[in-house]
DOZAMI-431267 format. One line per field, with one value per residue (C-alpha): residue number from 1; residue in three letters; x, y, z. Coordinates in Angstrom, 2 decimals, padded with zeros to 5 digits. Layout:
DOZAMI-431267
pos: [NUM,...]
code: [ala,...]
X: [X,...]
Y: [Y,...]
Z: [Z,...]
//
This chain:
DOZAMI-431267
pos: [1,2,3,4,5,6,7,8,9,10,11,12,13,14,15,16,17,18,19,20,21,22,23,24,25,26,27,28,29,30,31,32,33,34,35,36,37,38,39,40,41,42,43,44,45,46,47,48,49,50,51,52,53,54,55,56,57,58,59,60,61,62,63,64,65,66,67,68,69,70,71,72,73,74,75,76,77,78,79,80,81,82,83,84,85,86,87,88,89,90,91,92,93,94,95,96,97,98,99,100,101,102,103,104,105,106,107,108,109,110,111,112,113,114,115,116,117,118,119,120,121,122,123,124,125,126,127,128,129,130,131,132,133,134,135,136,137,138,139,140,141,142,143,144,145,146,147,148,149,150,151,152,153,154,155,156,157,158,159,160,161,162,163,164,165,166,167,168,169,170,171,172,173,174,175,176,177,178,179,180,181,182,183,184,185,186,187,188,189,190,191,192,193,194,195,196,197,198,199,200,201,202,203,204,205,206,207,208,209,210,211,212,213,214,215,216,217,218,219,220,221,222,223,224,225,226,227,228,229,230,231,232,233,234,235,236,237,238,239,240,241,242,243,244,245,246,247,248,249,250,251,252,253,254,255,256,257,258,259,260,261,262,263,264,265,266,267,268,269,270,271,272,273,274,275,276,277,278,279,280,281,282,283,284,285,286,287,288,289,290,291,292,293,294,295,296,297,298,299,300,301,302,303,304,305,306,307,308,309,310,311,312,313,314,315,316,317,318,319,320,321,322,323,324,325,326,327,328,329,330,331,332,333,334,335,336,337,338,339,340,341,342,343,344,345,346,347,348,349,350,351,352,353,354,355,356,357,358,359,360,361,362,363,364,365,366,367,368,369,370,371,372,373,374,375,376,377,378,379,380,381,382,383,384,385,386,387,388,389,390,391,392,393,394,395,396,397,398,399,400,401,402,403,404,405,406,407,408,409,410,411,412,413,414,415,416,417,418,419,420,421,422,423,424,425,426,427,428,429,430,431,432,433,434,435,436,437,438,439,440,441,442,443,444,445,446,447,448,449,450,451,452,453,454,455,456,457,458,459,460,461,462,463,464,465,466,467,468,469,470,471,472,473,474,475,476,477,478,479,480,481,482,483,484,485,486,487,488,489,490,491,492,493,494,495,496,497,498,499,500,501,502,503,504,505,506,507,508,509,510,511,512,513,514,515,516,517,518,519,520,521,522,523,524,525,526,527,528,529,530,531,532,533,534,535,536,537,538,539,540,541,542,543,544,545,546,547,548,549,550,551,552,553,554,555,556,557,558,559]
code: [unk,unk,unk,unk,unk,unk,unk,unk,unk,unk,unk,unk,unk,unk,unk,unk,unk,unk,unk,unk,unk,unk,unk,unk,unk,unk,unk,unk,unk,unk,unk,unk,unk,unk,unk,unk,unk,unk,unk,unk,unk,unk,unk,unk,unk,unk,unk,unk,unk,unk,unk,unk,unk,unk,unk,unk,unk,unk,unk,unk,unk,unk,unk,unk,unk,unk,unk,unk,unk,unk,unk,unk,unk,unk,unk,unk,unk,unk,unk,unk,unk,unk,unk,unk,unk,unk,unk,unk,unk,unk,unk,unk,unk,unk,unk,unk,unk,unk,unk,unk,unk,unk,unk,unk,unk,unk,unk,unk,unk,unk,unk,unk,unk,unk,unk,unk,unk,unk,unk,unk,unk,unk,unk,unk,unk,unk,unk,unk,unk,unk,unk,unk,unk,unk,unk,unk,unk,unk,unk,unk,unk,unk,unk,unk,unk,unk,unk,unk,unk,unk,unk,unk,unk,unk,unk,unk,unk,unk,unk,unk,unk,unk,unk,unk,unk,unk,unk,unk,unk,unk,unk,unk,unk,unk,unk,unk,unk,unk,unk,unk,unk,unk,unk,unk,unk,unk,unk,unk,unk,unk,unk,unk,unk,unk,unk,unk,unk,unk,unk,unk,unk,unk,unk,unk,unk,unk,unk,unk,unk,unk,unk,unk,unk,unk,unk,unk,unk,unk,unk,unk,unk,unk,unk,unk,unk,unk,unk,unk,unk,unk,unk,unk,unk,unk,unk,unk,unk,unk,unk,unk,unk,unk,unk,unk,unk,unk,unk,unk,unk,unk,unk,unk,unk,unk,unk,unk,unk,unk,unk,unk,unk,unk,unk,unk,unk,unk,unk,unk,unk,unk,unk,unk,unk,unk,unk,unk,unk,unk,unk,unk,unk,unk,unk,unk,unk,unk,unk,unk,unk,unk,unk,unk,unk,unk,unk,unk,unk,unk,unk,unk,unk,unk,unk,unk,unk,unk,unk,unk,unk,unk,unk,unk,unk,unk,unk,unk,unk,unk,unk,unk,unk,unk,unk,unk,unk,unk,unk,unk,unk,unk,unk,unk,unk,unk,unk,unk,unk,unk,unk,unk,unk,unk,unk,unk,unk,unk,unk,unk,unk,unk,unk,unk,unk,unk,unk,unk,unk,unk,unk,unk,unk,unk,unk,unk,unk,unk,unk,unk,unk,unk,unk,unk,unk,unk,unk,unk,unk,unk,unk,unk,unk,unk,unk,unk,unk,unk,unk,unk,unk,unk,unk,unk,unk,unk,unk,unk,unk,unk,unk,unk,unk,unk,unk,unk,unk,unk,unk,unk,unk,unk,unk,unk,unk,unk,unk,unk,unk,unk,unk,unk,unk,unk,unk,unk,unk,unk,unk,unk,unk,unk,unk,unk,unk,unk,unk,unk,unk,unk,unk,unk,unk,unk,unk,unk,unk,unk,unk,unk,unk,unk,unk,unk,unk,unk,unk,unk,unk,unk,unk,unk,unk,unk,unk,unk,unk,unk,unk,unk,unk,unk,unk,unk,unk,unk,unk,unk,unk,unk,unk,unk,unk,unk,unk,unk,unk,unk,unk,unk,unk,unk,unk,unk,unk,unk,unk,unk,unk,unk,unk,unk,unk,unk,unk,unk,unk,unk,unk,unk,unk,unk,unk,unk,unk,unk,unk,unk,unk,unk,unk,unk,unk,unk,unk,unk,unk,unk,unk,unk,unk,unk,unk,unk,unk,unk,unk,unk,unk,unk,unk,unk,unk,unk,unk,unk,unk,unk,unk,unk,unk,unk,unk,unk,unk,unk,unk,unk,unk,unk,unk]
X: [056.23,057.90,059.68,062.80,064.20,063.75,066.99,069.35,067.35,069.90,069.99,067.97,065.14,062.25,060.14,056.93,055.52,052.67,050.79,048.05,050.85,049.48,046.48,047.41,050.62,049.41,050.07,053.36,054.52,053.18,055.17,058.70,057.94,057.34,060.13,063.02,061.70,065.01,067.00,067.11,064.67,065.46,068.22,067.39,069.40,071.50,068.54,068.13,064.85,063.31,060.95,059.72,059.60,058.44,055.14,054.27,054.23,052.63,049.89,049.41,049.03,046.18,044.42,043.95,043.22,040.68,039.50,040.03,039.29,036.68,038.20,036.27,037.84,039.24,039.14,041.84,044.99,047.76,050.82,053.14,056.77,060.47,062.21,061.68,060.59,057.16,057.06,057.14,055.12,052.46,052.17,052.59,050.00,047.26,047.32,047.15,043.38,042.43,042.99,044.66,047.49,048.03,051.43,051.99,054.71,056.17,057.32,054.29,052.45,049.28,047.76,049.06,048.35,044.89,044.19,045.50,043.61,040.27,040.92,041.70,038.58,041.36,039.77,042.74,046.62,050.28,052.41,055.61,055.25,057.80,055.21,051.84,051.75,050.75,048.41,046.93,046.32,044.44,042.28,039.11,038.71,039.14,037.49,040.07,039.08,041.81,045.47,047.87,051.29,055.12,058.17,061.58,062.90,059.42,061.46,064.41,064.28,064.97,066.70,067.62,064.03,063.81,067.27,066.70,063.35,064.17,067.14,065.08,062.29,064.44,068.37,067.56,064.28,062.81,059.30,057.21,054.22,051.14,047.57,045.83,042.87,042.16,045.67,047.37,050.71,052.24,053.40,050.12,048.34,050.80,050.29,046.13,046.99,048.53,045.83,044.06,044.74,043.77,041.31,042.46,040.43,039.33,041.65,041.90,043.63,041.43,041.11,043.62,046.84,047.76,046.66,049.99,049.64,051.57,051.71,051.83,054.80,052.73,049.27,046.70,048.08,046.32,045.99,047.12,044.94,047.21,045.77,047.31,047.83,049.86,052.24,052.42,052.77,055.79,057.04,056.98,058.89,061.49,061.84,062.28,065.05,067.49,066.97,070.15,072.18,070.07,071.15,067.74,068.32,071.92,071.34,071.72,069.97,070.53,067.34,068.22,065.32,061.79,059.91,056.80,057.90,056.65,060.52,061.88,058.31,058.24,062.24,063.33,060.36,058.47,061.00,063.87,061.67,060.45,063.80,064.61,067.08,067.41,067.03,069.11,066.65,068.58,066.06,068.02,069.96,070.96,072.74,076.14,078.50,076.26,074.83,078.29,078.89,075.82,077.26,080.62,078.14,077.12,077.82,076.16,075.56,072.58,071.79,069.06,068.81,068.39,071.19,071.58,071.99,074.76,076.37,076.50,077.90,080.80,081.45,082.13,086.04,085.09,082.61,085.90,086.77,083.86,084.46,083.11,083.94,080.30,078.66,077.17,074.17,073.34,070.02,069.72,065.72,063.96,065.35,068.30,071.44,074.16,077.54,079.88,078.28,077.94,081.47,082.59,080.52,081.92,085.48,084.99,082.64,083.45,079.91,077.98,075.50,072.21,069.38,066.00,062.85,058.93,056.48,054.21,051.42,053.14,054.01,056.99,058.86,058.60,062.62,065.73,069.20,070.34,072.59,075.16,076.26,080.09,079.65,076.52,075.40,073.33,069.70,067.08,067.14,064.57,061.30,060.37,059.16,055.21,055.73,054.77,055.88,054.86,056.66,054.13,054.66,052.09,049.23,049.21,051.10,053.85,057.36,059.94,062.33,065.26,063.14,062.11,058.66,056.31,056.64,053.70,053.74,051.36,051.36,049.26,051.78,049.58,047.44,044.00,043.44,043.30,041.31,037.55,039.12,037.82,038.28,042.33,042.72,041.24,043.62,046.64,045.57,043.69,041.13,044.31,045.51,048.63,049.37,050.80,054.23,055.07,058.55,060.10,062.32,063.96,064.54,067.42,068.02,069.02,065.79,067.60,065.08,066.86,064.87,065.20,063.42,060.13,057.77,056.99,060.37,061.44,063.01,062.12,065.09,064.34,061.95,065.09,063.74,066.81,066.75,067.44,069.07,071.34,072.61,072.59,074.56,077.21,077.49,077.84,081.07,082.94,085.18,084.06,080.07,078.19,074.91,073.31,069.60,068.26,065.27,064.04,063.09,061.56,063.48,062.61,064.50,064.27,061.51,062.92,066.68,068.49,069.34,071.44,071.90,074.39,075.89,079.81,082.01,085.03,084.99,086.59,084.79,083.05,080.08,082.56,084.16,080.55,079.90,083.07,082.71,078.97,080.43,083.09,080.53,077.02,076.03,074.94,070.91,071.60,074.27,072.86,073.17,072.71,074.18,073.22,075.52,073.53,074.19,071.80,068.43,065.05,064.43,061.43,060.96,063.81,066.18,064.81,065.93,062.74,062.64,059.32,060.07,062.70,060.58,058.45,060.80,061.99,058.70,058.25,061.34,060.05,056.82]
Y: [091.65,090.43,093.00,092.00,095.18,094.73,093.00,095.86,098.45,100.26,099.02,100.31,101.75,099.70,098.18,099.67,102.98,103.57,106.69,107.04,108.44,112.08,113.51,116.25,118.22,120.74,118.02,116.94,121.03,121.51,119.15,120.07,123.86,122.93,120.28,122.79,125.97,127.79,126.13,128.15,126.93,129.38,131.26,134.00,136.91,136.76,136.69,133.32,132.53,130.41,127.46,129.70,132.86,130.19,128.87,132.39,133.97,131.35,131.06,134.95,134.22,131.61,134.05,136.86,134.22,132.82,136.13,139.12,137.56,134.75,132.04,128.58,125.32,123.79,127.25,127.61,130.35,130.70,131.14,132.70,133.34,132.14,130.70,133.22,133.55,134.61,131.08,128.82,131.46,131.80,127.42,126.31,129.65,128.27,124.53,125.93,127.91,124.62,125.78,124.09,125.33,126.05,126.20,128.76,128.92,132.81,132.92,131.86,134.19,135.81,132.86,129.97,132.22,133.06,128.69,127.95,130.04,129.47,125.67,125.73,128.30,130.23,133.00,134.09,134.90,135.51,137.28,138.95,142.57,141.32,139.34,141.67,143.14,139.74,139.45,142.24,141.73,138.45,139.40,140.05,137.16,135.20,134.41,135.71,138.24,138.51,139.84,139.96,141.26,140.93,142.81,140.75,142.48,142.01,139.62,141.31,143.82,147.27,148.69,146.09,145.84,149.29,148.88,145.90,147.34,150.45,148.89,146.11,148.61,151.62,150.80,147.49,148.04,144.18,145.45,146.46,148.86,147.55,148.34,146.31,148.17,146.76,144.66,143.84,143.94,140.78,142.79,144.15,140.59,139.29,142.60,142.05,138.83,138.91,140.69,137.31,133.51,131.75,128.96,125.27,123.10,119.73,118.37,114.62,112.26,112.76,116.73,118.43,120.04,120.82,121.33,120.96,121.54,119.36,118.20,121.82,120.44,117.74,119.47,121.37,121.88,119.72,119.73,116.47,116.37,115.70,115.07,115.18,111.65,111.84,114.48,112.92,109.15,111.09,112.83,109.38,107.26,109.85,110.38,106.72,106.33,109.48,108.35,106.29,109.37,112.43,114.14,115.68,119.18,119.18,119.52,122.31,121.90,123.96,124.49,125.89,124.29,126.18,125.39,125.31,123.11,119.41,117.73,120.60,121.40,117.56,116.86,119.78,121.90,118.92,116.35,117.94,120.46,117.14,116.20,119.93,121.14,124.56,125.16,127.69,129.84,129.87,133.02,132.73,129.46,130.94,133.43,130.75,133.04,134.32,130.82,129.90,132.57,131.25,127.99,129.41,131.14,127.90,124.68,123.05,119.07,118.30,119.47,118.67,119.36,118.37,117.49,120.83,122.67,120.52,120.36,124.25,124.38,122.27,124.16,127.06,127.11,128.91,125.68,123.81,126.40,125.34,123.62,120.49,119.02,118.74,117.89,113.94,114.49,115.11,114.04,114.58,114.15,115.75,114.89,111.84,112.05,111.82,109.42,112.46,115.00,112.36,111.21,114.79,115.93,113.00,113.99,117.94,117.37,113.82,113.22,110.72,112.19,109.78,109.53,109.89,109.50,110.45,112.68,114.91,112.56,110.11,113.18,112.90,110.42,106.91,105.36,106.28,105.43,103.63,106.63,104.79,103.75,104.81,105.64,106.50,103.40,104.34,103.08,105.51,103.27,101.28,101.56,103.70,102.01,100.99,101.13,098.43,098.70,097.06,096.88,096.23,096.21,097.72,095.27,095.70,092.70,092.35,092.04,089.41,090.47,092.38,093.19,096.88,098.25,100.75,101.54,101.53,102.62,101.94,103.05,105.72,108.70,108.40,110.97,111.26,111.66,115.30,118.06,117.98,115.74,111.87,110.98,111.91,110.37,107.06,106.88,106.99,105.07,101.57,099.68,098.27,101.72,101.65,104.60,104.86,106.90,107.55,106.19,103.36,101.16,097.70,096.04,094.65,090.91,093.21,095.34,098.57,100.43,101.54,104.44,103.68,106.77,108.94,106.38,109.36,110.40,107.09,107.07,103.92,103.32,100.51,099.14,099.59,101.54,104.05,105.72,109.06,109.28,106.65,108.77,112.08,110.17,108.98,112.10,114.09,112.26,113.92,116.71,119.77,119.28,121.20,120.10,117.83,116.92,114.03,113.68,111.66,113.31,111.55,109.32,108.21,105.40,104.22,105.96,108.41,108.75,110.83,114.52,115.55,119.60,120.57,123.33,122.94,124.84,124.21,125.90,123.80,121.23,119.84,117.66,115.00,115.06,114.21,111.46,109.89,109.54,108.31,105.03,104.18,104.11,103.31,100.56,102.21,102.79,104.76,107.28,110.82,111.63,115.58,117.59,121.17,123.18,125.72,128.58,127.24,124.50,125.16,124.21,124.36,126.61,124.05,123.20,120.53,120.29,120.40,117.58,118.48,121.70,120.84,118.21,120.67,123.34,120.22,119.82,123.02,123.07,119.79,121.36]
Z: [125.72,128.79,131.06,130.26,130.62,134.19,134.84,133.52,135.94,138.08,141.69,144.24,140.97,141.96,138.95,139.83,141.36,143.26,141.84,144.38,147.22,146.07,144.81,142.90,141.57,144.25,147.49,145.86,145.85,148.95,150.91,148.86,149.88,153.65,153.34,151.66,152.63,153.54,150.31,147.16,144.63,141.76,140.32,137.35,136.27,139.57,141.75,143.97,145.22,147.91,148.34,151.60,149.16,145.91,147.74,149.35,145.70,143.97,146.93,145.94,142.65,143.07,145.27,143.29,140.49,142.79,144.64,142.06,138.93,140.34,138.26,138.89,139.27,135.99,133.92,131.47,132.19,129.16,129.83,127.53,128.60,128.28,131.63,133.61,137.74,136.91,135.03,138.02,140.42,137.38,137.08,140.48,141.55,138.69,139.96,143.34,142.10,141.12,137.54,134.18,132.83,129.13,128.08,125.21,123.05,123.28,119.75,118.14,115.22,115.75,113.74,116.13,119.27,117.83,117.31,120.80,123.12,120.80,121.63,124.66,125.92,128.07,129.73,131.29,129.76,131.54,129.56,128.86,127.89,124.92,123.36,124.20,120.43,119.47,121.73,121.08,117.34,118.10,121.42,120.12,118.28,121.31,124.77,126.50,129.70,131.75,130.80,133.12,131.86,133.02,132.58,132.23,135.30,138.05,140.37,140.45,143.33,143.63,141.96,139.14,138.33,137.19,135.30,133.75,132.50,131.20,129.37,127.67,126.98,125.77,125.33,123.47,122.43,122.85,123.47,120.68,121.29,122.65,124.18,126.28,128.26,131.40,131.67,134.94,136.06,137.41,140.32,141.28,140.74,143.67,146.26,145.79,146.30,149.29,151.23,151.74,151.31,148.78,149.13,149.12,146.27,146.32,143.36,142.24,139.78,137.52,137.07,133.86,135.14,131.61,128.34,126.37,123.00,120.36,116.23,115.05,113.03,111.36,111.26,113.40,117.03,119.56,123.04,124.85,128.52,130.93,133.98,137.75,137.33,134.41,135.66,139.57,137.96,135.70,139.03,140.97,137.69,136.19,140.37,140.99,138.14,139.47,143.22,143.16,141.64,143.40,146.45,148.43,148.48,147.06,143.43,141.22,137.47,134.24,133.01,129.31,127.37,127.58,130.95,128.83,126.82,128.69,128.91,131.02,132.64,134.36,134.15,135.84,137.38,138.94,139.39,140.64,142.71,144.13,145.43,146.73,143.51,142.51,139.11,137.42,134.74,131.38,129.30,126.26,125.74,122.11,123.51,124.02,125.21,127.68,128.78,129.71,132.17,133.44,133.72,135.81,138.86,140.18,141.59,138.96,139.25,135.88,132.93,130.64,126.64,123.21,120.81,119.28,122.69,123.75,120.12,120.15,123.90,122.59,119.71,122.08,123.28,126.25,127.35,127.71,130.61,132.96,136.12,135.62,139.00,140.22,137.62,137.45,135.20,131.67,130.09,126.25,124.63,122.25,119.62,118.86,120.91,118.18,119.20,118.21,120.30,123.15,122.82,122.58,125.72,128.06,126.81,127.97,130.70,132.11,132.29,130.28,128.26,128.54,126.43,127.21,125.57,125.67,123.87,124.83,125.60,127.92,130.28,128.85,130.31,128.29,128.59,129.95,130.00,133.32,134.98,136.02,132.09,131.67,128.47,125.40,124.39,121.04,122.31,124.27,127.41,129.05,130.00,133.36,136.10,135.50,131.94,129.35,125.60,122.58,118.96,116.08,112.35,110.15,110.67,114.55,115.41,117.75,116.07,117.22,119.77,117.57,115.20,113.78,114.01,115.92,119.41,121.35,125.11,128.22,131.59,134.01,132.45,129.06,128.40,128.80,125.23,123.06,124.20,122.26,119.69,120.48,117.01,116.86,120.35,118.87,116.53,118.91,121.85,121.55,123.67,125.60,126.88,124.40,122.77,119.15,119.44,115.72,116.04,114.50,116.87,118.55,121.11,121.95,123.68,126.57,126.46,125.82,123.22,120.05,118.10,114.72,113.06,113.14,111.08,109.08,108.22,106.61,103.48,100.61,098.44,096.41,098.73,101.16,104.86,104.94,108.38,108.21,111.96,111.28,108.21,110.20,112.90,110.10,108.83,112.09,112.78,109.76,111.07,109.76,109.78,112.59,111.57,109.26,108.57,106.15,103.77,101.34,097.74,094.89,092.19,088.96,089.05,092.88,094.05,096.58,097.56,100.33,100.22,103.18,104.17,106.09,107.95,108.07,110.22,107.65,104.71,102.74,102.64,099.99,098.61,097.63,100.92,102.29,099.68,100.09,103.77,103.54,100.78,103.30,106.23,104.42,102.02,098.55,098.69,102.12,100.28,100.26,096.08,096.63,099.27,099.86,102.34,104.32,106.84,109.31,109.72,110.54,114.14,116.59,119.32,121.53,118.39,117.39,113.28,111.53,108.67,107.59,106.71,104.42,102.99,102.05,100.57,098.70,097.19,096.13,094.25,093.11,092.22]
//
């Protein structure tokens, strides 16, 4: 397909990027620590921390990785914690060792947990004391050797550490018992640490930064190999599109979503401690109330997050007493941006809420939304600089401009391929380099990318495609509804047909209210026919509404 996306870049993004300016995550960090070493880098609980104080932890870290435990280059360290700032010292100290990073989910079972670090072949794990009972149940089925565990209050300083500990441990109670011979303490990792440097390693393109693990909502979890390549190449494009918007060393970026999860680990951790932000920790983002006193300590200027995080920051009347004034970014991906919550979020905030899109495997950053749009335009943007796309139908052929059909991306942010699993990375990425995303979507004459759906959630009506976003997105705009997913179920008559739950926030609404609204607004095969009101969704570890798990309830009841 020709670029002709080019043309509606913003000025001053340039079309291509040149990935070979670094070698490694490491030499990017390196130079933003020398370069902002007095400006704050993180802000947690009311403690602000460095890039001076950021690089001399983390160089700790990677030396009593290195020195202590005698970890060689390209060995495998979990991670398991929620945005915390023993995250970024933990990440930025393993890439430092030379070492991959696994990124582990914190509220995973002892099942998932157990799968992951037998994949992976960690030897080593980082976790919160909070999640150490689960841990412990799986350890000795695993290769793990190392342990090192931390307490929510480590970086906090005396004497809040000690409060904030004994509080979470005794008062509230959010640390079940545990034993774990031979652990560490985070603290005392850094203090060995510190009595030498660590030593630099030889790292290149081509060695993995992370092993992030993804489709353990569509089957066995697998580890996507993303090499230093992938994440600087991701750095240098997502980098490239903010530069006309950025301020070096000026910003200030909520970072609500999960830092292991891979769009807040490259959005805000890499890219924005690129440009010399500091990023504001958010621990619990479900915790509203408290997130928005969060908001009200800081100059803020970005935010990143998925639909439901914004939706459920607008449904919160004290969100509308925030001072907006700085504020001039708002990235939504994950998941689709719906119009209502957009429109709603420029109309409190002032700010335009852009989409984004990427997965997992392309780093994640595939389109985005020129920043200077005034208002949400209903497509997921354009390709990033070095970025090629592709739509195919179901034989592999490119579609005609405007038409629907699978979007394939290509560019060096693709990853290497899944760890140990050749065959599964076949499938997904062809002898051209293009990777298979899943999603169903168009370009327009413009070439603004419009999602269209998940290929797999795609509903047949009457050999109709009914898209369930586009009925979600109708839906959402009724007053009343909070949130709404859409499935397909099977039909006698048609096939399948569409089944809509919903959480409403009035209570007096009804399933005819939702039908009625859905014939005014959707031709007949696309009208949901059941309706089933609901106190709250599934969702994923970030809030993304799980489909699949309500396909599969559906089928039971089916059953």
């Amino acid at each position: 397909m020709e670029k002709i996306w080019l043309k509606n870049y913003q000025n001053g993004v340039a079309p291509e990027i040149d990935v070979n300016q670094f070698r490694s995550v490491v030499e990017v960090f390196e130079k933003s620590v020398a370069k902002f070493r007095d400006r704050p880098a993180l802000a947690n609980m009311d403690k602000i921390m460095s890039y001076g104080e950021l690089d001399r932890l983390s160089a700790d870290f990677a030396s009593f990785l290195q020195h202590r435990l005698k970890l060689g280059k390209g060995e495998r360290v979990a991670i398991m914690m929620p945005n915390l700032l023993h995250y970024p010292i933990s990440v930025f100290g393993v890439l430092r060792a030379g070492l991959t990073v696994v990124n582990v989910n914190p509220l995973y079972t002892p099942r998932e947990l157990e799968h992951q670090l037998n994949d992976s072949g960690a030897t080593t794990i980082v976790i919160l004391e909070n999640f150490a009972s689960v841990l412990e149940e799986v350890l000795p089925r695993t290769g793990i050797k190392n342990v090192i565990v931390a307490s929510l209050g480590d970086m906090l300083g005396f004497p809040k550490s000690l409060i904030v500990n004994f509080v979470v441990r005794k008062i509230k109670k959010l640390v079940p018992a545990w034993r774990i011979p031979n652990h560490v303490r985070f603290t005392d990792a850094l203090n060995i640490g510190a009595h030498q440097p660590h030593t630099k390693v030889e790292i290149d393109h081509e060695d993995i930064a992370f092993l992030q693990y993804t489709g353990g909502t569509t089957g066995v979890s697998k580890g996507a190999m993303l090499i230093h390549r992938n994440i600087i190449a991701n750095m240098l494009q997502a980098g490239e599109w903010v530069k006309p918007v950025v301020r070096e060393g000026q910003e200030v970026i909520v970072t609500a979503l999960p830092l292991y999860h891979i769009f807040s680990l490259t959005a805000n951790l890499m890219v924005f401690t690129e440009v010399g932000a500091m990023n504001v920790l958010i621990t619990n983002p479900r915790d509203i109330p408290s997130f928005i006193k969060e908001l009200k300590k800081y100059k803020v200027t970005a935010m990143t997050g998925v639909n439901t995080l914004f939706n459920a920051l607008l449904h919160n009347p004290e969100f509308k007493t925030v001072d907006f004034s700085s504020w001039h970014l708002a990235l939504g991906g994950g998941m689709a941006v719906q119009r209502t919550v957009a429109e709603k979020w420029k109309e409190i905030t002032g700010v335009t809420l852009s989409e984004a899109y990427g997965l997992t495997e392309t780093s994640p950053a595939a389109c985005i939304n020129p920043l200077d749009l005034p208002e949400y335009n209903g497509t997921i943007g354009l390709p990033v600089p070095s970025t090629e796309i592709q739509i195919r139908d179901i034989e592999g052929k490119e579609v005609p401009l405007g038409e629907p059909g699978e979007l394939w991306v290509k560019g060096p942010q693709v990853m290497k391929g899944y760890w140990k699993r050749p065959d599964e990375t076949a499938k997904v990425i062809d002898q051209d380099g293009y990777l298979a995303t899943g999603d169903m979507a168009m370009v327009t004459m413009d070439g603004f990318v419009k999602l269209v759906d998940r290929k797999k959630d795609m509903i047949l009506v009457s050999g109709f495609n009914v898209y369930p976003n586009e009925i979600e997105d109708v839906v959402a705009s009724l007053p009343g509804i909070l949130e709404v997913a859409c499935i397909g179920i099977p039909d006698e008559k048609s096939g399948e047909v569409v089944k809509l739950y919903v959480v409403k926030k009035d209570p007096a609404l009804t399933e005819k209210d939702v039908i009625d609204h859905c014939r005014k607004n959707l031709t007949g095969y696309k009208v949901p026919k059941q309706v089933e009101f609901r106190s709250e969704l599934p969702k994923t570890n970030v809030g993304k509404i799980l489909r699949r798990a309500l396909r599969d309830e559906a089928a039971k009841q089916a059953a």
